[in-house]
N, C-alpha and C positions, 0 to 999 in steps of 0.2 A: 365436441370437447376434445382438446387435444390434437385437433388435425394433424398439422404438422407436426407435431413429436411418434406419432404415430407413424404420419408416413415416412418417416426420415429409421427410426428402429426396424420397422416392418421392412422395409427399401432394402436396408443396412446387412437384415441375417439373409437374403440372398444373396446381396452384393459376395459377402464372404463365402457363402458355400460354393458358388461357383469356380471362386480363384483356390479353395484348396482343394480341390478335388484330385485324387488319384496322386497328391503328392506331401512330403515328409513337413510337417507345417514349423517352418522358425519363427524367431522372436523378430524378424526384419520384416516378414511376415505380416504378424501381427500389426507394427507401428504403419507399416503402409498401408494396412486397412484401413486406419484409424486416421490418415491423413486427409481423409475426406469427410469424415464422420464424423470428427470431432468439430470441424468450423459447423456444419451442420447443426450438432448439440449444442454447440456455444449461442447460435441463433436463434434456438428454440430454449433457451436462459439455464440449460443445463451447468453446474460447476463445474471447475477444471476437475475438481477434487472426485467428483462423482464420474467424470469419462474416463481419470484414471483407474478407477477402481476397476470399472467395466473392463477399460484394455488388459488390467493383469489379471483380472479372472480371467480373461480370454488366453494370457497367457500360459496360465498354469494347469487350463484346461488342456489345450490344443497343441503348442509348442513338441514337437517329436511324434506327432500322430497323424496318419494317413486317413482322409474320410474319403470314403467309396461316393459314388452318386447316386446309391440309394437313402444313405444315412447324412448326407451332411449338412443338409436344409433341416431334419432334424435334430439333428445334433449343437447346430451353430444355435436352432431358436432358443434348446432346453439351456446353452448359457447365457444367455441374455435372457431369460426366465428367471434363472434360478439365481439371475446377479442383480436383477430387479426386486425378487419377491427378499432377496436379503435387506434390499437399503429401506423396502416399503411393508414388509411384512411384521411387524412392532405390536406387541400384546397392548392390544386397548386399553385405556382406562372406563372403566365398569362407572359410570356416573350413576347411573339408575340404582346401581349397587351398593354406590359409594353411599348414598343417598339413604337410604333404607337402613342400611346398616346403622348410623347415625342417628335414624327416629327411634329403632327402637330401644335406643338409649338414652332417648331423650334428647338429643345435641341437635344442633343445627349444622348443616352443610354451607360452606363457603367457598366459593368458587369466584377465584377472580380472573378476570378477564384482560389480555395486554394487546398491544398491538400499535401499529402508526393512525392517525386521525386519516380516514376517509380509507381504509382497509375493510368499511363494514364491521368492525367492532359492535357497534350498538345496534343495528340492525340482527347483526348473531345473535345478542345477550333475547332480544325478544324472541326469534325463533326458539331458540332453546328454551325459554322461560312458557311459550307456547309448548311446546312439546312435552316439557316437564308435567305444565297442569293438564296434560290430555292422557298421559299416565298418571295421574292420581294423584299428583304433589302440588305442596304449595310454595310457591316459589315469591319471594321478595325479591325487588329490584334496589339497589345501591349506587346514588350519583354521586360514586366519588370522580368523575372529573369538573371539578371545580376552579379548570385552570382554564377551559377555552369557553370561548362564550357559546348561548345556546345550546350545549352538551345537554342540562341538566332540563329543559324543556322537550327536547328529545329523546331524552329515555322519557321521561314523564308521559309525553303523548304515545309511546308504545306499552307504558302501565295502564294508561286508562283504555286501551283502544283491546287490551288484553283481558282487563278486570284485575291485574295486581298489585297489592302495594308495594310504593316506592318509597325511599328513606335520603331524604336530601338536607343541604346546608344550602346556604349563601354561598354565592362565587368566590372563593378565595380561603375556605375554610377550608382545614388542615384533613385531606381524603381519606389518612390512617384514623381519622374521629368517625366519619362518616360511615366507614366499615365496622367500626365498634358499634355504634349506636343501630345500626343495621338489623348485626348479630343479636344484638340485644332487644332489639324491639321481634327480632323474628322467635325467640325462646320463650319472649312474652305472649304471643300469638298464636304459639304453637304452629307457627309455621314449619317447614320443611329444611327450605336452602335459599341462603343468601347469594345471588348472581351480582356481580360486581363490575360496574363501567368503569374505569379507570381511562387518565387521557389520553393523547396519543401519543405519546412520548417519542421526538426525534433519539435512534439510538446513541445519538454522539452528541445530547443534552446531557452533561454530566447531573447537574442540578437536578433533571427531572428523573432520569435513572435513578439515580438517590432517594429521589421522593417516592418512587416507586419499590425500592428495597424496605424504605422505612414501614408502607401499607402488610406488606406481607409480614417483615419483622414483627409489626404490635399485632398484627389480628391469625399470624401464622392458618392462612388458607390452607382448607385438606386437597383444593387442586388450582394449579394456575395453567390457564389455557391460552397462549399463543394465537391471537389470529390475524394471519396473513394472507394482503390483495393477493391471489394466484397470479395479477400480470405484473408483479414486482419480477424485476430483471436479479442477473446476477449479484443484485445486493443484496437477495435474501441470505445469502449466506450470514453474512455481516450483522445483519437485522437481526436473525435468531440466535444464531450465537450470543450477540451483546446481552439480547434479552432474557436470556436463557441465565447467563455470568449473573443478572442484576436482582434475578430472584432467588438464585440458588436454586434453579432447575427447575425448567417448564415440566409438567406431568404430559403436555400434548398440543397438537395444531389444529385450528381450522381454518380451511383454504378456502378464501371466500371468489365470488365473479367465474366461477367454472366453467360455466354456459356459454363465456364469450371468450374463451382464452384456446386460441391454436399451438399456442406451444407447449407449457407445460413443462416446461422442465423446472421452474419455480418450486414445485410439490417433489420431484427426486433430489432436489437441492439441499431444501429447507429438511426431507426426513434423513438425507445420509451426514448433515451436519451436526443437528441433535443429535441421532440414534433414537426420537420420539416419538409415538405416534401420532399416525395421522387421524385425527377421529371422527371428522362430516365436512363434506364439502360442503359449500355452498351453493346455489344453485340458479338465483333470482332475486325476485327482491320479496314475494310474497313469504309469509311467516312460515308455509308449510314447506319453500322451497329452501330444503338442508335434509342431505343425505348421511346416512352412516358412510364411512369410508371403508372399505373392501378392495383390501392389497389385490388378491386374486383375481376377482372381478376386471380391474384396471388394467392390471402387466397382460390378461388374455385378450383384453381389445385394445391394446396397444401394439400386439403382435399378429392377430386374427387373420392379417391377410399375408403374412409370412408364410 
């Protein structure tokens, strides 16, 4: 996972320790380190927006300070550490929590789901919905994408292949209906939490953006989750941002296809764009394969052989 991002960071804090060694470190310094390090980033789908950050932490750290050659393979890893664990280190959203809270109030949990068609959207919503009933919840499934064909047969064979109920219309009926009647069928049941398919909306589909504002406006979700292919290039940027504007704020992401992705800079993209977190990889395609996500975890074997 992450090969190349890995070894191009890992590569990168020696590369610099060695050139500032035993002398006064400037800001020409700096950009000339980063001359080669940044097309490297740029290939492993990092943002511009995220390498600058990196270069002026580096500046603000380093700029006017001498490192010895015992300290400065230490020193160069702890800021690239500690400029990593800033863009990925993001207080989780508590689902399990969120979740409980809600029962024992009687309410139901609504969680809707966004993302592009063929990101793994509906394959997550079942992992999750697996996961949820193996901690003790009851979880309904929501076909509100009513806009692409076979959507709604696709979650359906992940409800039954699961054991939970699904809550669907006809193809073409209004999605913000299909989430009401959801909700409402889940308060009747005494269900737990409504999990929410929504379609895949291109981000520069105004029309479908809109219809996508309109689901959250009538049925006001208590979390909308983000989930993005991890081998999506530099357009994640654009992607989460957009989708982020169209809800009035994503609560968090899942980064799906991990297992086969060498670069990785998609996942420091997408969390230093938001400022959200990141809350499970994905991992497979089996229900069980989806990870919690663990900032610390990540940035120390992204650096390990630094």
């Amino acid at each position: 996972m992450f090969g190349l991002l890995k070894k191009h960071l890992s590569g990168s804090v020696k590369k610099v320790a060695e050139k500032v060694l035993e002398k006064e470190i400037t800001e020409d310094d700096i950009n000339g380190f980063f001359a080669e390090l940044e097309i490297e980033l740029l290939q492993d789908n990092v943002a511009v927006e995220v390498i600058d950050f990196l270069k002026e932490q580096m500046k603000e750290d380093l700029v006017g300070k001498k490192l010895k050659r015992t300290s400065a393979n230490e020193e160069i890893k702890r800021i690239f550490r500690e400029t990593l664990m800033n863009i990925l280190d993001k207080e989780p959203v508590d689902i399990e929590g969120t979740i409980k809270e809600k029962r024992e109030r009687s309410e139901v949990t609504c969680i809707i789901f966004l993302g592009f068609n063929g990101s793994g959207k509906t394959t997550t919503i079942a992992k999750i919905a697996n996961m949820l009933k193996k901690d003790g919840f009851s979880p309904v499934l929501a076909a509100a994408d009513t806009f692409r064909a076979a959507s709604i047969e696709q979650l359906e064979h992940h409800a039954n292949k699961l054991g939970v109920d699904i809550i669907k219309h006809q193809y073409g009926a209004d999605p913000a209906a299909v989430v009401f009647d959801a909700v409402k069928f889940a308060k009747s049941k005494h269900k737990d939490v409504v999990l929410v398919d929504t379609a895949g909306r291109m981000h520069t589909d105004k029309n479908l953006m809109d219809e996508l504002s309109k689901i959250v406006r009538v049925n006001n979700p208590d979390l909308k989750i983000l989930v993005i292919d991890s081998l999506t290039g530099n357009d994640v940027v654009i992607q989460a941002e957009n989708y982020d504007k169209a809800v009035g704020g994503i609560d968090g992401m899942i980064l799906t296809k991990t297992e086969i992705n060498e670069k990785g800079g998609s996942l420091l993209s997408a969390a230093y764009s938001t400022g959200k977190p990141i809350l499970f990889l994905g991992t497979g395609q089996e229900y069980e394969d989806i990870e919690r996500f663990n900032a610390e975890k990540l940035v120390n074997e992204l650096l390990e052989s630094s």
